[in-house]
N, CA and C atoms as a LAMMPS dump frame, in Angstrom:
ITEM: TIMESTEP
0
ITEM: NUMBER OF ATOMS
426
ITEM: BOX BOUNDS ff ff ff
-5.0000000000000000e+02 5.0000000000000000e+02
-5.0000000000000000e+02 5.0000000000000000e+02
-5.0000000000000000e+02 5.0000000000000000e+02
ITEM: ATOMS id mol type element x y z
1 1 1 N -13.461 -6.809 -32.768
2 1 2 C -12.431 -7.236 -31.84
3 1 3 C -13.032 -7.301 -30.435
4 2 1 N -12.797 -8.247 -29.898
5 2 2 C -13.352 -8.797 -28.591
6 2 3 C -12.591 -7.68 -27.475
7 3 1 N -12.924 -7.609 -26.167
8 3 2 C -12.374 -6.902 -25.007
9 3 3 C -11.907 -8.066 -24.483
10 4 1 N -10.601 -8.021 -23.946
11 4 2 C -9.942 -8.932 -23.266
12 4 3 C -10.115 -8.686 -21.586
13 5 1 N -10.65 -10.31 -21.42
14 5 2 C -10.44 -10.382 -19.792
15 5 3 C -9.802 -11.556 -19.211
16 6 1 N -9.289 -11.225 -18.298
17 6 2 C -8.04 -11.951 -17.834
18 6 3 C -8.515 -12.404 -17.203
19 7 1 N -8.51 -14.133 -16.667
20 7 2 C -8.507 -14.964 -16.014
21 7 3 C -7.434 -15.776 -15.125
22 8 1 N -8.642 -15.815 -13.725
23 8 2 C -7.374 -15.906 -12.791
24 8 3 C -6.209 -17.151 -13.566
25 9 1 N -6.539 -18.245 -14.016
26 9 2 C -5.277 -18.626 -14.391
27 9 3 C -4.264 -18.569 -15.362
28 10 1 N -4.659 -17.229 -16.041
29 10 2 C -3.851 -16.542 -16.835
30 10 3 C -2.94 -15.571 -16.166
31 11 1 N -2.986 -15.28 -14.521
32 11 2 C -2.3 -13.932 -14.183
33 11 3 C -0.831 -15.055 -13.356
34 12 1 N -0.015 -13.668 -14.036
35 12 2 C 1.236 -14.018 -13.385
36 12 3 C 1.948 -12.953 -12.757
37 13 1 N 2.262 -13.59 -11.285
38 13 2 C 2.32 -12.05 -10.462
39 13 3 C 4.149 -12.135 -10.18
40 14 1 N 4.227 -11.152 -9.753
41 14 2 C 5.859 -10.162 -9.708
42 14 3 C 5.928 -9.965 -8.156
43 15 1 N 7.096 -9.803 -7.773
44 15 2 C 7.008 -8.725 -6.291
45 15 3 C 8.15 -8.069 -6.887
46 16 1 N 7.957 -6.584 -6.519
47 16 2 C 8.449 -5.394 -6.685
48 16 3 C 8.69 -4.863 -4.933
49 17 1 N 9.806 -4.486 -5.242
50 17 2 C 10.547 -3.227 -3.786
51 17 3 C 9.977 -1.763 -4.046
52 18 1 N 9.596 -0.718 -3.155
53 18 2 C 9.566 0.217 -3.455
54 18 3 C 10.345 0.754 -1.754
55 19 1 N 11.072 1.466 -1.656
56 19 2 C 11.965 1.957 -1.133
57 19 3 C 11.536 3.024 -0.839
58 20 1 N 11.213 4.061 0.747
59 20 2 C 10.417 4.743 0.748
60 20 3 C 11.187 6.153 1.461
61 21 1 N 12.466 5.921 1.486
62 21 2 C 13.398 6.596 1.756
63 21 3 C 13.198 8.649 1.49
64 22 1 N 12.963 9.378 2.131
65 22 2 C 12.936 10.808 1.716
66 22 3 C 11.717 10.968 0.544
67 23 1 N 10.61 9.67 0.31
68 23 2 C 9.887 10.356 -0.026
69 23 3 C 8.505 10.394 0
70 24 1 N 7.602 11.526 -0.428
71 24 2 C 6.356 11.485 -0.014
72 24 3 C 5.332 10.214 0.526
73 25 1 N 4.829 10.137 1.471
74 25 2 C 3.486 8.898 1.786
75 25 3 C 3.099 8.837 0.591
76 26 1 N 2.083 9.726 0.418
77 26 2 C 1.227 9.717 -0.261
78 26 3 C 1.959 9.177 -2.013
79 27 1 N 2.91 9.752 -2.199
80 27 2 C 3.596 9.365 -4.055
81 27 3 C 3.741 7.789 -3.631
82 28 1 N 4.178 7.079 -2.643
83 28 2 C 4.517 5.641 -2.577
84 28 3 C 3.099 5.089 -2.777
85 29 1 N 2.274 5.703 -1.609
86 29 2 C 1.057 4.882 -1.43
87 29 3 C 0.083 4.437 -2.531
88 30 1 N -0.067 5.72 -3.464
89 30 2 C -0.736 6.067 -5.199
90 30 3 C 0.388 4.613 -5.592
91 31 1 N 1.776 4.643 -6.095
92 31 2 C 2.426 3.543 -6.935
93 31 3 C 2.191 2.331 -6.647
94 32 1 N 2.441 2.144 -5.017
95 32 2 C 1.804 0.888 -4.457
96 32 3 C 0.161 0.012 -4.91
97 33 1 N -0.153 0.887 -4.599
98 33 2 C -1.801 0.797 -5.227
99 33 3 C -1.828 0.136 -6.267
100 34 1 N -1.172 1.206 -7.141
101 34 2 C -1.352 0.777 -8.851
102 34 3 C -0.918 -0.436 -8.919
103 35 1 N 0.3 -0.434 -8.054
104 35 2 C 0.812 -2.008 -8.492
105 35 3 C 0.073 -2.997 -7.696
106 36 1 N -0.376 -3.217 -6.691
107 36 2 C -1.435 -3.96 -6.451
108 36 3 C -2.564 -4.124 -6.868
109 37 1 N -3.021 -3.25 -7.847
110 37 2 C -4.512 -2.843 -8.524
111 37 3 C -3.553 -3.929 -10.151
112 38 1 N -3.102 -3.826 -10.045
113 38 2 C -2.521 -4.388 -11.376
114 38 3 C -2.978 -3.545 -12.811
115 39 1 N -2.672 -2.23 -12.89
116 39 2 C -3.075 -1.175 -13.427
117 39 3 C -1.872 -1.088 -14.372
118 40 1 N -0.661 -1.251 -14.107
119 40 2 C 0.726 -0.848 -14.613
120 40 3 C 1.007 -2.313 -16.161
121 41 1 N -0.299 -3.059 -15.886
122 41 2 C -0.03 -4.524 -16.9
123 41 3 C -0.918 -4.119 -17.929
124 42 1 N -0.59 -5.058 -19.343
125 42 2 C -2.055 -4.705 -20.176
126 42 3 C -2.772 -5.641 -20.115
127 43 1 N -2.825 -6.717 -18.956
128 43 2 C -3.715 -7.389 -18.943
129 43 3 C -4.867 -6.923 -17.577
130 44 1 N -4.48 -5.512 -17.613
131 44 2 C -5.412 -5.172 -16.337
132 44 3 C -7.303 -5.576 -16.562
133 45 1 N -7.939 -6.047 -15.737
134 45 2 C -8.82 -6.104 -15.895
135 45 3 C -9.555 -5.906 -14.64
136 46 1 N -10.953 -4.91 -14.41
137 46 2 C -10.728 -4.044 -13.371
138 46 3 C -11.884 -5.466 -12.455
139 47 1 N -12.348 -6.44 -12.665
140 47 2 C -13.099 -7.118 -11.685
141 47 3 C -12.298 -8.537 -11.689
142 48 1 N -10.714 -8.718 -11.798
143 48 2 C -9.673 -9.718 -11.19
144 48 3 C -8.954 -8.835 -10.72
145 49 1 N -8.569 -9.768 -9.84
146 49 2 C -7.225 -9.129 -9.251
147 49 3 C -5.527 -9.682 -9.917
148 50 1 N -5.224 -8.563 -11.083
149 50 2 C -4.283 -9.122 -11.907
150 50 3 C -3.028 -8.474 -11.172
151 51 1 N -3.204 -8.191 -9.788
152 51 2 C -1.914 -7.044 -9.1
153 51 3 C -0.631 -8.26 -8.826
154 52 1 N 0.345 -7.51 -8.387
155 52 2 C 1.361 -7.942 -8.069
156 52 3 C 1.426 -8.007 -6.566
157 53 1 N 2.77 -8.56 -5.985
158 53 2 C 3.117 -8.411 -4.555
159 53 3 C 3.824 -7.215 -4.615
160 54 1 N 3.539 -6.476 -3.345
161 54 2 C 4.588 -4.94 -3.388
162 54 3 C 5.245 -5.204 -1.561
163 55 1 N 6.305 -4.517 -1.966
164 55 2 C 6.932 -4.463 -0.678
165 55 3 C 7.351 -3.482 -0.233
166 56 1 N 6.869 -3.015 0.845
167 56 2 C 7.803 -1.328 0.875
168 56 3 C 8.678 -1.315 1.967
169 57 1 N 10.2 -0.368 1.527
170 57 2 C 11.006 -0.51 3.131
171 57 3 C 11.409 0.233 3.595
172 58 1 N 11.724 1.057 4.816
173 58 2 C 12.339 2.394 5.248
174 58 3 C 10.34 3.245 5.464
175 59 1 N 9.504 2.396 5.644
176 59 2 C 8.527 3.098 5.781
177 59 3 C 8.525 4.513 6.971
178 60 1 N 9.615 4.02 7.996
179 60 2 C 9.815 4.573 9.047
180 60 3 C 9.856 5.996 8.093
181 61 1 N 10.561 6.3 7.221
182 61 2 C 11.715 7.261 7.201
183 61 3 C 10.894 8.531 5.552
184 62 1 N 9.448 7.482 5.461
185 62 2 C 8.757 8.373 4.35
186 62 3 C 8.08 9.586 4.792
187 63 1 N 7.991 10.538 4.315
188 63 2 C 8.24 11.771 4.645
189 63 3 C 6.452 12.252 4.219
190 64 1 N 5.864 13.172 5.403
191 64 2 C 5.215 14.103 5.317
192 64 3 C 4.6 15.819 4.923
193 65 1 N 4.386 16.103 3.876
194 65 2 C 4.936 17.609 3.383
195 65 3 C 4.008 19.05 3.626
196 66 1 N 4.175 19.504 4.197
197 66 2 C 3.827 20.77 4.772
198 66 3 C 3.392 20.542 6.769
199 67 1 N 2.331 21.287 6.739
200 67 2 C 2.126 20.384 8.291
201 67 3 C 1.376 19.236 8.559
202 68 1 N 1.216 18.492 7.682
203 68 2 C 0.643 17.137 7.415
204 68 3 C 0.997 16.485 8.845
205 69 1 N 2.106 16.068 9.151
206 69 2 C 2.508 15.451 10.067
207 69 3 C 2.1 16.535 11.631
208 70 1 N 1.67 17.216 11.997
209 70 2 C 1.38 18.07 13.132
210 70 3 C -0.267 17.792 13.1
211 71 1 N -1.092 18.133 11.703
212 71 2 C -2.254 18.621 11.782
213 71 3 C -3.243 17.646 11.214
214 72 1 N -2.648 16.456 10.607
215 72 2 C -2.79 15.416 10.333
216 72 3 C -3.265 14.719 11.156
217 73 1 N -5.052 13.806 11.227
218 73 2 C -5.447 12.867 12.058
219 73 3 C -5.683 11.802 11.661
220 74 1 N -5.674 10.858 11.984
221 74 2 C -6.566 9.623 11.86
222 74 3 C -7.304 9.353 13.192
223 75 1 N -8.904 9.033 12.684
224 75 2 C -9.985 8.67 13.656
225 75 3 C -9.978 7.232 13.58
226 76 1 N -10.702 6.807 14.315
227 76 2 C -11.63 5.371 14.64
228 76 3 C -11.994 5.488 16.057
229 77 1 N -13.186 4.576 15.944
230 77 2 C -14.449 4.254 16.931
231 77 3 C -14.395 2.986 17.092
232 78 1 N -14.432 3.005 18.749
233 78 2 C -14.734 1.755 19.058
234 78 3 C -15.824 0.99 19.043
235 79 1 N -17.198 1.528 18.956
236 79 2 C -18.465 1.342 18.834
237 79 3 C -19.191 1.919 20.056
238 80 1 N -18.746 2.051 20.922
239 80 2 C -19.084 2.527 22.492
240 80 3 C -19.452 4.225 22.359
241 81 1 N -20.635 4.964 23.106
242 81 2 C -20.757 6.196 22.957
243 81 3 C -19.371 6.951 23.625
244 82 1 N -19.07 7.925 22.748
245 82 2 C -18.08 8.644 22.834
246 82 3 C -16.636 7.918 23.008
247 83 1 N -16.643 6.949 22.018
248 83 2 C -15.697 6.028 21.575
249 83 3 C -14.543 6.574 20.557
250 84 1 N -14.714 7.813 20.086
251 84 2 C -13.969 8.13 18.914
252 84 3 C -12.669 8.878 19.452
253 85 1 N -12.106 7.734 18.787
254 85 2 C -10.033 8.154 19.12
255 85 3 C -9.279 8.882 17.691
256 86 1 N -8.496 9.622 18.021
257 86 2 C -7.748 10.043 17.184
258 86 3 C -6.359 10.531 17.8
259 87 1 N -5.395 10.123 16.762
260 87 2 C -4.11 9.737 16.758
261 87 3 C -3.476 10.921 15.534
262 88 1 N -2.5 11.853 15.939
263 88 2 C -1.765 12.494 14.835
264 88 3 C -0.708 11.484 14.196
265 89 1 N -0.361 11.845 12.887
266 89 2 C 0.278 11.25 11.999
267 89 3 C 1.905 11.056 12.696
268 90 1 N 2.114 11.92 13.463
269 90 2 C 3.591 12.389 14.357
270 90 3 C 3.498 11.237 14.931
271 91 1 N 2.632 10.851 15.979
272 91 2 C 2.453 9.711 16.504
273 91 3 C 2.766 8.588 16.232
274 92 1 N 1.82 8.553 15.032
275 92 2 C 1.43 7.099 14.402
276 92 3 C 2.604 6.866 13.753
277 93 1 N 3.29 7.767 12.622
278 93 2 C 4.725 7.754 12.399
279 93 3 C 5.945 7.107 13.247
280 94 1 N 5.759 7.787 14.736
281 94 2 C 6.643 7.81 15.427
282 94 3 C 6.565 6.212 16.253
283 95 1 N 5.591 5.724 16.2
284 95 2 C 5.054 4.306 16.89
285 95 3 C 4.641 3.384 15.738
286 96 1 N 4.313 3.868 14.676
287 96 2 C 3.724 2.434 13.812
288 96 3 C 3.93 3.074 12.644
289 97 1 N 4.993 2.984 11.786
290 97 2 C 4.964 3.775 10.397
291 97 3 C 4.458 2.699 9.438
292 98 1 N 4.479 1.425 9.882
293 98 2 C 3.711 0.624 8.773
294 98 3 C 2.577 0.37 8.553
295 99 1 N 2.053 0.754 10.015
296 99 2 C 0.318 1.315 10.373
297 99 3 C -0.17 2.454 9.518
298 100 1 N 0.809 3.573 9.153
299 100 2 C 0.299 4.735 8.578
300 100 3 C 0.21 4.299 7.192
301 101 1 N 1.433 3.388 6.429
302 101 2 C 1.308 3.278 4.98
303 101 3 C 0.386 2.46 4.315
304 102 1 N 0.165 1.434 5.203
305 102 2 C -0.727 0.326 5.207
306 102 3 C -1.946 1.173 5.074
307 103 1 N -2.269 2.094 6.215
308 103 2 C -3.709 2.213 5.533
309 103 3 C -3.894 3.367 4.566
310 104 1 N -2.585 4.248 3.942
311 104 2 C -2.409 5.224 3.448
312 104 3 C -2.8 4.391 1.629
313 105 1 N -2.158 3.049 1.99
314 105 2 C -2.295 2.103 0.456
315 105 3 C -3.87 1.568 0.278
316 106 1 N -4.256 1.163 1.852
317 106 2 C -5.895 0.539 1.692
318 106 3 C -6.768 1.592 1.457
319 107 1 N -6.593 2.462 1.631
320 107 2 C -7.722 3.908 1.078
321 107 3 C -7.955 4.037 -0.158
322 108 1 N -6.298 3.936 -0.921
323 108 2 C -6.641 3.795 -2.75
324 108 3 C -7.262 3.028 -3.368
325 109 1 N -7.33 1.43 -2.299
326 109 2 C -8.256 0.106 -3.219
327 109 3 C -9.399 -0.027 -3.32
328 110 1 N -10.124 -0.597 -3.795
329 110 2 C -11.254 -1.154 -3.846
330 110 3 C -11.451 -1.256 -2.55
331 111 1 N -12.714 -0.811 -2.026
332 111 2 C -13.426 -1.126 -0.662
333 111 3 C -14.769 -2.405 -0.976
334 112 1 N -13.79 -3.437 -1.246
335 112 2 C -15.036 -4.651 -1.18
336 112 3 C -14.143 -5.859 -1.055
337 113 1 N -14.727 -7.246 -1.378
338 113 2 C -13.666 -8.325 -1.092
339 113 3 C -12.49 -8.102 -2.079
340 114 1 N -12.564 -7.805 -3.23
341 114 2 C -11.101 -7.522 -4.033
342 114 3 C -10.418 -7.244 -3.692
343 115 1 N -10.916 -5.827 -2.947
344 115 2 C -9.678 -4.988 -2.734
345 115 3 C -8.751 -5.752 -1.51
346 116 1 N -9.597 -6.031 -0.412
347 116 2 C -8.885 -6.745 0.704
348 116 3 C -8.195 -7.566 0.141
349 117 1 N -8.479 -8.648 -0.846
350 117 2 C -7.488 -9.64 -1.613
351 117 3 C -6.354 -9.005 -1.818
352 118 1 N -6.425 -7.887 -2.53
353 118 2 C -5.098 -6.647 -3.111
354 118 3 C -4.357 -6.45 -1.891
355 119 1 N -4.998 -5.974 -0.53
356 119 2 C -4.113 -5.556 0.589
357 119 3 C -3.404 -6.764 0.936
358 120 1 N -4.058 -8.115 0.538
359 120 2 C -3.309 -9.126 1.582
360 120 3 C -1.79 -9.313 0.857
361 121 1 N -1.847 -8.541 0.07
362 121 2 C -0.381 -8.911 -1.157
363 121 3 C 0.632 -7.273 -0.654
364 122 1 N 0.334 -7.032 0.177
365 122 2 C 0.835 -6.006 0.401
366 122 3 C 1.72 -5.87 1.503
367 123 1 N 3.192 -5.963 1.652
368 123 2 C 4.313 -6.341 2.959
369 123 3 C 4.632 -4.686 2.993
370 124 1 N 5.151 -4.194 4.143
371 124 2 C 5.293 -2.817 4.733
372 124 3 C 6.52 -3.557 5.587
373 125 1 N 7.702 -2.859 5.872
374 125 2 C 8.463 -3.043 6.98
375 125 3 C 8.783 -1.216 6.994
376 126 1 N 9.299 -1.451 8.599
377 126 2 C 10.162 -0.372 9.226
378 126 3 C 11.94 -0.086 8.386
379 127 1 N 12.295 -0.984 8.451
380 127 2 C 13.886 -0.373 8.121
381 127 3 C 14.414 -1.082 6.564
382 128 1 N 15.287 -1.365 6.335
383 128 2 C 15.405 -2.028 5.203
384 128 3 C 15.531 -3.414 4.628
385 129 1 N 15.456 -4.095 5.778
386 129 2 C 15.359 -5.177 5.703
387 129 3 C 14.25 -5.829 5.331
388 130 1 N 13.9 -6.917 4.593
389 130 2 C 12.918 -7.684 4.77
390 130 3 C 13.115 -9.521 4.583
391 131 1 N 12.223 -10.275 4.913
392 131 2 C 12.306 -11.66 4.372
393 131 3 C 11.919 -12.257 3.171
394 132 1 N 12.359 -11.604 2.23
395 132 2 C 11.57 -12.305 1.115
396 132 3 C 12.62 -11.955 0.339
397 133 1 N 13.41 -12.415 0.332
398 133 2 C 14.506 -12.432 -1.071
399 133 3 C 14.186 -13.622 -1.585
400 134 1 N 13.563 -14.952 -1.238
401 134 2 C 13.583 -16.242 -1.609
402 134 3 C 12.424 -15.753 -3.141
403 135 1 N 11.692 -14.772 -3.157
404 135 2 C 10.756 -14.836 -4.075
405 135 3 C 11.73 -13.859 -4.801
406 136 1 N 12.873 -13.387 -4.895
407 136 2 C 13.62 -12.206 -5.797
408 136 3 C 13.304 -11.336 -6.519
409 137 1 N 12.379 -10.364 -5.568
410 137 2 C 11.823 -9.059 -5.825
411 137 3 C 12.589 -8.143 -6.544
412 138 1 N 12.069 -7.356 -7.411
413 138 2 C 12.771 -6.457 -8.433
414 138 3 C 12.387 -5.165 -8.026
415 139 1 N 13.493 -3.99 -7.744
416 139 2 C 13.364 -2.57 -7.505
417 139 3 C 12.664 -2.28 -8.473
418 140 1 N 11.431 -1.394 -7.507
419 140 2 C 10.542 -0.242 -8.824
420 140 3 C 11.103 0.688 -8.646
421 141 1 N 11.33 1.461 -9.47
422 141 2 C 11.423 2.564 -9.519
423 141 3 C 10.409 3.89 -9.29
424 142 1 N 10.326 4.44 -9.711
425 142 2 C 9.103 6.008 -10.381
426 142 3 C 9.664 7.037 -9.998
């Protein structure tokens, strides 16, 4: 029996809601993933990108657990000596919560051109709204 690999014009993609309401970053960011990794199909095949579109909403309002949010950093460098900034999660929460999930989801992917393909399928909003009912996204659950 042969190993099956999926070809791009065999994949047929979905958009899924995930709703981020009271709960953990990190539990959304792992499901998100998967579903952009296209892990959750049996036509996964790990060098296409067989993922779906994911959408997440209420990012504002996903929750940090223990002192994560106080003691919690994110770095980056500008390239310049003594360039290195860092921002607590309180912050970044409090000013860009789609900044935090966004890269809380790009950490799980593939770090090469795939994976960036995977992030570009990836919508984040602040509150509950979004624009894409025209594609009639289906609630995930987990």
């Amino acid at each position: 029996m042969a190993t099956y690999m999926a070809k791009p014009a065999d994949i047929v993609r979905s958009w899924y809601v995930i709703d981020a309401d009271g709960k953990p970053l990190g539990r959304i960011a792992t499901e998100a993933a998967r579903l952009l990794r296209g892990k959750h199909k049996p036509t996964f095949t790990p060098h296409v990108d067989t993922g779906d579109f994911v959408i997440i909403i209420n990012a504002d309002k996903a929750v940090l657990t223990g002192n994560k949010l106080a003691n919690k950093k994110y770095y980056h460098h500008s390239g310049y000596p003594g360039g290195l900034k860092e921002v607590t999660y309180k912050d970044m929460m409090d000013k860009k919560p789609e900044l935090a999930m966004e890269k809380a989801v790009k950490g799980m992917l593939p770090h090469n051109r795939l994976g960036r393909a995977m992030a570009k399928k990836l919508k984040v909003y602040r509150g509950d709204q979004h624009p894409h009912q025209a594609q009639k996204p289906e609630i995930w659950q987990f």
